[in-house]
C-alpha positions in Angstrom: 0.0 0.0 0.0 1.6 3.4 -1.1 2.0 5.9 1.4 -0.4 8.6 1.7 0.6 11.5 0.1 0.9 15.2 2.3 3.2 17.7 1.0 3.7 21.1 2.4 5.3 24.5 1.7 8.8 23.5 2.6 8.4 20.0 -0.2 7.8 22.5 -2.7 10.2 24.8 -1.7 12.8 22.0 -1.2 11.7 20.4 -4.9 13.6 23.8 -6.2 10.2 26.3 -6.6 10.2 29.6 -4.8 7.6 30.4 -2.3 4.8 32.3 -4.2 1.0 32.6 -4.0 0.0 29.7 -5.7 1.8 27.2 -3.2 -1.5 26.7 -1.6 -4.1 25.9 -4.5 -1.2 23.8 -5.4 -0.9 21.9 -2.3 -4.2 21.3 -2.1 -4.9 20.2 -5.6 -1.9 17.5 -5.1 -3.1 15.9 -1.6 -6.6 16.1 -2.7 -5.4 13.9 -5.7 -2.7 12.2 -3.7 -0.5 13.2 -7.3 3.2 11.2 -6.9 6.1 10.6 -9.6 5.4 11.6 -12.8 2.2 12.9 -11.9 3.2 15.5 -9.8 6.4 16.7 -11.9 4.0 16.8 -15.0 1.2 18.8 -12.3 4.1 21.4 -11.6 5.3 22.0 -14.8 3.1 24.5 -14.8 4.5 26.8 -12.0 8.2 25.9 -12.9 10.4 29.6 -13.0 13.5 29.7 -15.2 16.7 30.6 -12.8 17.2 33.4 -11.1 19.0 36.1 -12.9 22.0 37.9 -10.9 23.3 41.1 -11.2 26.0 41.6 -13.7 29.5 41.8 -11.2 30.7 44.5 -13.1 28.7 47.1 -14.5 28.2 46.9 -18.2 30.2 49.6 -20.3 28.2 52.3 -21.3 29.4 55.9 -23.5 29.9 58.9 -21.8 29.0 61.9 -24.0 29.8 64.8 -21.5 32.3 66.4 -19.2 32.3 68.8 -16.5 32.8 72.4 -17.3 32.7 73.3 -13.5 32.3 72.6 -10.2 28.8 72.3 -9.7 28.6 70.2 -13.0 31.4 68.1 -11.4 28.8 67.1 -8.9 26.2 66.7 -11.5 27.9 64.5 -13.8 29.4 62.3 -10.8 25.8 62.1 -9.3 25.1 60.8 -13.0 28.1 58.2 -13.9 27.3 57.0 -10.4 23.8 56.4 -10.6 24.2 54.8 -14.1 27.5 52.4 -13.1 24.7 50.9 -10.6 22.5 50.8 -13.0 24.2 48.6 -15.6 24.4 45.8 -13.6 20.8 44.8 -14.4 20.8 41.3 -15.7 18.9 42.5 -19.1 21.4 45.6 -20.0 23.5 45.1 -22.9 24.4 48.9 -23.6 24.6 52.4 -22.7 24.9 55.9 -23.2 24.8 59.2 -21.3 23.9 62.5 -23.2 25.2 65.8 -22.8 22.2 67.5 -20.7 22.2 64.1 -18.5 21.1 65.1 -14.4 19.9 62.3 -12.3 16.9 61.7 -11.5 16.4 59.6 -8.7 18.0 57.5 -6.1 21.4 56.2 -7.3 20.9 53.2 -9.6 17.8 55.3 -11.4 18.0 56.2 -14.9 19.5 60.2 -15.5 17.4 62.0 -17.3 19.4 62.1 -20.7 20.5 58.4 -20.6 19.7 55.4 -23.2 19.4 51.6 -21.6 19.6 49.0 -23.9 18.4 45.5 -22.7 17.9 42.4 -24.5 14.0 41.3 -24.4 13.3 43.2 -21.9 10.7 46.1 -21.2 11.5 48.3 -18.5 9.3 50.9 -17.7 11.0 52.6 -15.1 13.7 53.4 -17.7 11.3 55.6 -20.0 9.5 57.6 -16.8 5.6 58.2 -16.0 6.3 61.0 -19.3 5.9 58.0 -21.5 6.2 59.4 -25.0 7.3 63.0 -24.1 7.9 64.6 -27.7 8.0 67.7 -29.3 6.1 68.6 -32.6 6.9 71.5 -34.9 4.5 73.1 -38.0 6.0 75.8 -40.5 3.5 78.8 -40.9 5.0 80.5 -43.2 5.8 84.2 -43.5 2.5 84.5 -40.4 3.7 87.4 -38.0 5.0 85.8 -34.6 2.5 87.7 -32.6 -0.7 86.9 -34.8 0.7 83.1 -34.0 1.4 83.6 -30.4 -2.3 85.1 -30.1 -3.7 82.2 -31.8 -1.8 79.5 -29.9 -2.6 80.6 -26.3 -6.0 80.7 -26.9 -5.8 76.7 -28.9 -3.8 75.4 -26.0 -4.5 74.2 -22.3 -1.8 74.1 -19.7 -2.2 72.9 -16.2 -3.5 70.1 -14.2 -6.7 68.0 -15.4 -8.1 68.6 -18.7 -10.2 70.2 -21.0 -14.3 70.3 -19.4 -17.0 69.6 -21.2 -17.7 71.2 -24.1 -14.1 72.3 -25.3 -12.8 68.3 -25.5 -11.6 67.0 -28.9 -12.9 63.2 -30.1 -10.9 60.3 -30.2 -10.3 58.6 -32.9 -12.5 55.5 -33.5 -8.8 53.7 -33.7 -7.6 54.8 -30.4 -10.9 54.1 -29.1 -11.0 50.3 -30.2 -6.7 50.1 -29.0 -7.9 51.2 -26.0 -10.4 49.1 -25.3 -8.7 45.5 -26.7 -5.5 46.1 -24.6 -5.6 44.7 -21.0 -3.1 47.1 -19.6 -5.6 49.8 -21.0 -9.0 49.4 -20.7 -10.7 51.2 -18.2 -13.4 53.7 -18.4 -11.4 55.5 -16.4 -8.5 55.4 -19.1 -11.3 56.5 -21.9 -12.5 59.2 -20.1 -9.0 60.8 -19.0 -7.9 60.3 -22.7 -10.5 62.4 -23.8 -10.3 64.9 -21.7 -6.5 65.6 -21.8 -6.7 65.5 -25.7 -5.4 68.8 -26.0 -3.7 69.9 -23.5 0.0 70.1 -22.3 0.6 69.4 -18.8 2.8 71.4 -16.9 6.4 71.3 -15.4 9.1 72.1 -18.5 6.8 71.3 -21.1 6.0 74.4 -23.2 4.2 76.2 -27.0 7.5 77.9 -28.4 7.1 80.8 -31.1 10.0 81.2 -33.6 11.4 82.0 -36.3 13.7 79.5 -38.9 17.5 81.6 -39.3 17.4 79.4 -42.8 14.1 80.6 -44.1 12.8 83.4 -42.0 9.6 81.1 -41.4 7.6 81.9 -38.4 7.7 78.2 -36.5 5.4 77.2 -33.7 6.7 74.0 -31.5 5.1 72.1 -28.7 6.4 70.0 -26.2 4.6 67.2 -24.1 3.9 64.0 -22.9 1.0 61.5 -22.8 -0.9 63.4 -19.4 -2.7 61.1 -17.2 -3.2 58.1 -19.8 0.8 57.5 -20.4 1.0 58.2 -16.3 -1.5 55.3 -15.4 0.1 53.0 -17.8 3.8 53.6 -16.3 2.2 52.8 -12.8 0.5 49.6 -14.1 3.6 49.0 -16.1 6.2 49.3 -13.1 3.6 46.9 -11.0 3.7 44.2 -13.4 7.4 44.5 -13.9 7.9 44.1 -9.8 5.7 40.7 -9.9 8.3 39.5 -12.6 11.7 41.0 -10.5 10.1 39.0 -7.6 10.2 35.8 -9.4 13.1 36.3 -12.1 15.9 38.6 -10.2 14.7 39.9 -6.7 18.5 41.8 -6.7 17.4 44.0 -9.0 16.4 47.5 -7.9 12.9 48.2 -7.9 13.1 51.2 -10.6 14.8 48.7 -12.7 12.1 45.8 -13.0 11.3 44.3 -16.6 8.6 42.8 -18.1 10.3 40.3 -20.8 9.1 40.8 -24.0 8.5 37.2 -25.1 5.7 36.8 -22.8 1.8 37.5 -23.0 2.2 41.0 -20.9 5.7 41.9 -22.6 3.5 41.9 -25.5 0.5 43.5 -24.4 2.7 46.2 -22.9 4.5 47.0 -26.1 1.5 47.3 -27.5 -0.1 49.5 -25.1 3.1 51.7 -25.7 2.5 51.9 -29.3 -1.3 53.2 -28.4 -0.1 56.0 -26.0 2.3 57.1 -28.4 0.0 57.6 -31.0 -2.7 59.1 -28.4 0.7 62.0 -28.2 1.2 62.7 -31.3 -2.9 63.3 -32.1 -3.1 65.3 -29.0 0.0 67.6 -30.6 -1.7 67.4 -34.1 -5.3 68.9 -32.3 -3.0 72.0 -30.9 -1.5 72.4 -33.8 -4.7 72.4 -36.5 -6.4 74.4 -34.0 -4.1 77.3 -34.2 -3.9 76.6 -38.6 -7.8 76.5 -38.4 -7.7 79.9 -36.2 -5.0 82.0 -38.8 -6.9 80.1 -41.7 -3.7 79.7 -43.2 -1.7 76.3 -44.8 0.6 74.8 -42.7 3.7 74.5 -45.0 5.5 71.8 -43.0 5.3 69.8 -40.1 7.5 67.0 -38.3 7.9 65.6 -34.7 9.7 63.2 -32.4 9.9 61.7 -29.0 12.4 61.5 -26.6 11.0 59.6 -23.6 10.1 55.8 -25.2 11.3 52.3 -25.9 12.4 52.0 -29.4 12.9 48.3 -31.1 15.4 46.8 -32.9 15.0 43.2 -33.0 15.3 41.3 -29.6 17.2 44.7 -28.4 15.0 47.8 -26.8 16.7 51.2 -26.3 15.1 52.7 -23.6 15.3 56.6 -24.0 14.8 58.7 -20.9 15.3 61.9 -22.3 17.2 61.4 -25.2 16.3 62.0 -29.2 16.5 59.0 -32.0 18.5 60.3 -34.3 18.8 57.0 -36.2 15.5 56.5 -38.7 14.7 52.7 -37.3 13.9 54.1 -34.0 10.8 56.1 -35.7 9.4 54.1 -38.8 6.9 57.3 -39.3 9.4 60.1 -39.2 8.9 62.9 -41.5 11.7 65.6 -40.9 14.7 66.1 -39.0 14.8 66.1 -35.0 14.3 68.7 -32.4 16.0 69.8 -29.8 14.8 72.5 -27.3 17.3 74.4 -25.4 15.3 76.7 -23.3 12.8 79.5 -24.0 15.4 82.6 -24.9 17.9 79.8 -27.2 16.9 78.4 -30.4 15.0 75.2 -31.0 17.9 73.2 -32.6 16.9 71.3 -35.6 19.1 68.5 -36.2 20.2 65.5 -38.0 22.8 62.9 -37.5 24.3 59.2 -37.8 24.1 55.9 -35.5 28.0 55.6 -34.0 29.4 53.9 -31.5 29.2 56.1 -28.7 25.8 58.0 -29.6 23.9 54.5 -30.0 21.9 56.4 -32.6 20.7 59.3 -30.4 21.1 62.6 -29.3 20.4 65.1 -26.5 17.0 66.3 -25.8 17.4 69.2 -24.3 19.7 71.4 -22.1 18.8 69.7 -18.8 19.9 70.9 -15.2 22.7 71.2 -12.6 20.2 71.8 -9.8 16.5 70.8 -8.8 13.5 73.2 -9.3 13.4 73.3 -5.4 17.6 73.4 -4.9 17.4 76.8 -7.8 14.3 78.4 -6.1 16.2 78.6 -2.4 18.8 79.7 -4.6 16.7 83.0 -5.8 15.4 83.4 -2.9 15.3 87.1 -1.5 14.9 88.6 -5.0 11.7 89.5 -6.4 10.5 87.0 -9.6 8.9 89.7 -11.8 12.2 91.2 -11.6 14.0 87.4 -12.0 11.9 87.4 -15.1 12.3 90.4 -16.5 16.0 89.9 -16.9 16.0 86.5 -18.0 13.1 86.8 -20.5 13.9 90.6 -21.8 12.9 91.1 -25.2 11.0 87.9 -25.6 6.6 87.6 -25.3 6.8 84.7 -22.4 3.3 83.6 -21.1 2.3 81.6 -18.3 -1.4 80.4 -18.6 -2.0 80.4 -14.8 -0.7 83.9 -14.3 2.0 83.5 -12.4 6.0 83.1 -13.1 7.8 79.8 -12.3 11.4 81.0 -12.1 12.4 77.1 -12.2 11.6 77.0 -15.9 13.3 80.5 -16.6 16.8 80.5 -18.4 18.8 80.3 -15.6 17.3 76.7 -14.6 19.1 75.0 -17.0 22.4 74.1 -18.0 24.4 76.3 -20.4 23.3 76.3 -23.6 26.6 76.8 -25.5 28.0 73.9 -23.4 25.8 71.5 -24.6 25.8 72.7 -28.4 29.5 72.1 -28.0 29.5 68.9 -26.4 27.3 67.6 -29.1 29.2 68.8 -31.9 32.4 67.3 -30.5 30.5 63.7 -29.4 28.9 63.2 -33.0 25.5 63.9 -31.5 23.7 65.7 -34.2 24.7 68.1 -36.8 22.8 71.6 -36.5 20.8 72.1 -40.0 18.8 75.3 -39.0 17.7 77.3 -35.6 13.7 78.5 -34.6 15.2 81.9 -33.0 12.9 82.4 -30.1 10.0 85.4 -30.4 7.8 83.8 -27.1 7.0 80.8 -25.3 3.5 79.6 -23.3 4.1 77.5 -20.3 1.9 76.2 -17.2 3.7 78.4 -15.0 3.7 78.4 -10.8 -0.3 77.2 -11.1 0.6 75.7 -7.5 0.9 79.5 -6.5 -3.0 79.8 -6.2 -3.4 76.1 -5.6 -7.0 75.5 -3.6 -5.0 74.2 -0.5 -2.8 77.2 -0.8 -5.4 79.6 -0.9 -6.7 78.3 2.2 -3.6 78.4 4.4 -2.8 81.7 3.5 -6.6 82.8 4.5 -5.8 81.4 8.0 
C-alpha cells in the first residue's frame, strides 16, 4: 500500500520552486489527488520559473558623452556616472549611453534623465519615466507674424492640471478608441474618459508652446512639447507593478526602478503594444493643438515634423530605452517625417538637427539642455529677490506667457544648463549636426499654477 501523500510548503520549496501565491491551491490540488512521480512533476510543470538572474559583477560599459565644465557640474555628472555604473548591472542591459544634458533623476541606480538603456527582451518601464512618449512637434507657418501666431496658440492650448471640461474636449479617434479598449493594460473607463479629456492639453512642469522663427528661411515656426498626461502616467504605474511581480520571481537583486517585463511573454506583449497606443494618443493630442491654431489663422501649414524622446524604441530582440534622449537613427521612428528637435530653453533656439548611428551615440542625441540643480535646490537659490524682476532679466525682449498667471522662475533660463556647453559637447560627441535654428519670439508654459493652488489659498486665508 503506497503511502499517503501530504506535501507542504517546505516540499515545494525543497523540490527547487520559490515560495509564491499559488503554493497553496497547489498543495491542495496535489493531496486532494494524492499526485506522486510523474504525476506530480507533470502537475508542476506548470508553475516551474527559469533561474534566477543575478546582477551583472561589473557594471556593463556604457558611452559617456559629457564632461564637466565646473564645479557644480562636477557634482552633477558624478551624481550621474554613479547612478548609471549601478545601473548597468541589471541582468537585461547590454548597452549604454549618457547624453550631454544628463542630471539624475532619482536614487542612485535610477536612470538620468538624458540616458539610453539597452536591454535584450526586456521592457523596463521605469527606464522611459511616467512621461511616457514626451515629444515635441513643430508646423511651419510660413511668413505669419510671430505675434498673430502667439495670439492664436494661447487661446488653442490648455496648460495645467486636469483637462479640458465639457464642451471644449476633442474626439478620439475611433482607432484609439477600439486600441484602448482591446488592450488589458488599457482598458478602463477611467483610461477613456482621462484620454479624452486631456486631448489637447499640455501638462505642466518644463513642457512648453514655443514661437520662432527659422534663421534658414525666415519662417515663423510654432513647436510644442509634451507627454501622454494622465493616460501615459496610469500605464507607467501599471507597467512598473507588473514589472515588480516579474523582478520577484526572475531577479529579486534587481532595484525596484529597474524591474522588466520580458518581451516574449503575454504582458511583454501586451505592454509594447499599449506603448504603441499611447504614443499615437501624443502625437494626435500635438496634431489637435496644432490644427487648432492653422484652423484659427486660416492659413496652410507648410511643413510639419515631430519626435519623441521619452520611449522604448525596437530593434530586434534589443530595446533602447530613451529617458530623455532623441533617435536620431531612422529605425527608431518608422513614421518620421523631418529632422529632429532639440529645445534648449525659452530665450535659445529650437535646434533642428540630423545625424548618424556611432558607436558612442547609440543612434541618439540630446534632448534638451537639462539641469545642474532641482526646481526646489534653484528656487532657495533666488530666494530674497523678487520674480517679476527674475523674469524680466531673464526673458527681456521675448513675449513669455504663463497660462495660470503667475512666473515659475524654475523654468526660466537660468534653470538649465548652459546652452553653448551643450551645443559644443554635441558637436564634438557626434550627437547631431545643427541644420537650422527656430530663433525664439515667445513661449506659453503652465507656470507656478501651485501658486494659487485651492490648498494654498486656504492656508494663506488662516
Amino acid at each position: 500500500m503506497e503511502n499517503k501523500v501530504n506535501i507542504t510548503g517546505k516540499t515545494l520549496i525543497d523540490l527547487g520552486f520559490r515560495s509564491a501565491k499559488w503554493f497553496p491551491e497547489a498543495i491542495n490540488y496535489i493531496n486532494t489527488h494524492q499526485l506522486q512521480g510523474n504525476a506530480l512533476d507533470t502537475y508542476l510543470e506548470q508553475y516551474k520559473l527559469p533561474p534566477l538572474q543575478k546582477l551583472h559583477k561589473t557594471p556593463i560599459d556604457f558611452s559617456i558623452n559629457i564632461k564637466a565644465e565646473n564645479e557644480l557640474e562636477e557634482r552633477n555628472v558624478t551624481s550621474v556616472i554613479t547612478s548609471m555604473k549601478e545601473l548597468m548591472k541589471t541582468p537585461t542591459v547590454v548597452n549604454g549611453a549618457v547624453m550631454p544634458d544628463a542630471c539624475p533623476s532619482g536614487s542612485i541606480g535610477t536612470i538620468p534623465v538624458g540616458g539610453v538603456v539597452v536591454t535584450k527582451n526586456a521592457l523596463h518601464p521605469g527606464m522611459h519615466s511616467a512621461d511616457i512618449c514626451c515629444s515635441v512637434m513643430l508646423t511651419d507657418f510660413g511668413k505669419t507674424d510671430p505675434k498673430k501666431l502667439m495670439n492664436a496658440a494661447y487661446s488653442s492650448t490648455h496648460f495645467g492640471p486636469g483637462g479640458r471640461p465639457k464642451g471644449q474636449q476633442y474626439r478620439l479617434t475611433a482607432e484609439l478608441i477600439a486600441e484602448f479598449k482591446t488592450n488589458p493594460f488599457l482598458y478602463t473607463d477611467k483610461n477613456i474618459s482621462i484620454a479624452r479629456e486631456h486631448m489637447g492639453t499640455q501638462g505642466d512642469g518644463n513642457h512648453f508652446l514655443f514661437i520662432g522663427t527659422s534663421a534658414k528661411t525666415g519662417n515663423t515656426m510654432m513647436i510644442t512639447h509634451h507627454g501622454s498626461r494622465g493616460v501615459g502616467a496610469r500605464l507607467y504605474k501599471k507597467g512598473m507593478y507588473i514589472a515588480d511581480r516579474f523582478r520577484r520571481d526572475l531577479s529579486p537583486d534587481t532595484l525596484k526602478q529597474n524591474a522588466w517585463i520580458p518581451f516574449d511573454t503575454e504582458e511583454g506583449q501586451n505592454y509594447w503594444s499599449a506603448l504603441q497606443t499611447i504614443r499615437k494618443w501624443t502625437k494626435l493630442n500635438h496634431e489637435c493643438i496644432h490644427n487648432t491654431t492653422v484652423e484659427k489663422l486660416q492659413i496652410q501649414a507648410k511643413n510639419r515634423y515631430w519626435n519623441e524622446h521619452n520611449f522604448v524604441f525596437k530593434d530586434g530582440d534589443l530595446f533602447y530605452h530613451a529617458k530623455g534622449a532623441t533617435p536620431l537613427d531612422s529605425k527608431f521612428m518608422p513614421d518620421i517625417t523631418g529632422p529632429r528637435l532639440i529645445p534648449l530653453n525659452m530665450a535659445e533656439p529650437v535646434l533642428i538637427v540630423e545625424g548618424k548611428t556611432s558607436g558612442n551615440n547609440l543612434g541618439f542625441a540630446p534632448h534638451g539642455a537639462g539641469r545642474n540643480l532641482s526646481r526646489t535646490q534653484h528656487k532657495r537659490n533666488k530666494e530674497g529677490q523678487r520674480r517679476d524682476q527674475i523674469f524680466e532679466i531673464e526673458t527681456k525682449g521675448l513675449d513669455i506667457r504663463f497660462y495660470s498667471e503667475e512666473i515659475d522662475i524654475s523654468e526660466l533660463p537660468s534653470a538649465y544648463k548652459n546652452a553653448a556647453t551643450v551645443r559644443a559637447q554635441m558637436q564634438e560627441f557626434g550627437l547631431g549636426n545643427v541644420i537650422d535654428e527656430v530663433i525664439p519670439y515667445g513661449c506659453i508654459m503652465a507656470g507656478d499654477f501651485q501658486i494659487n493652488a485651492p490648498w494654498r489659498k486656504k492656508r494663506r486665508n488662516k
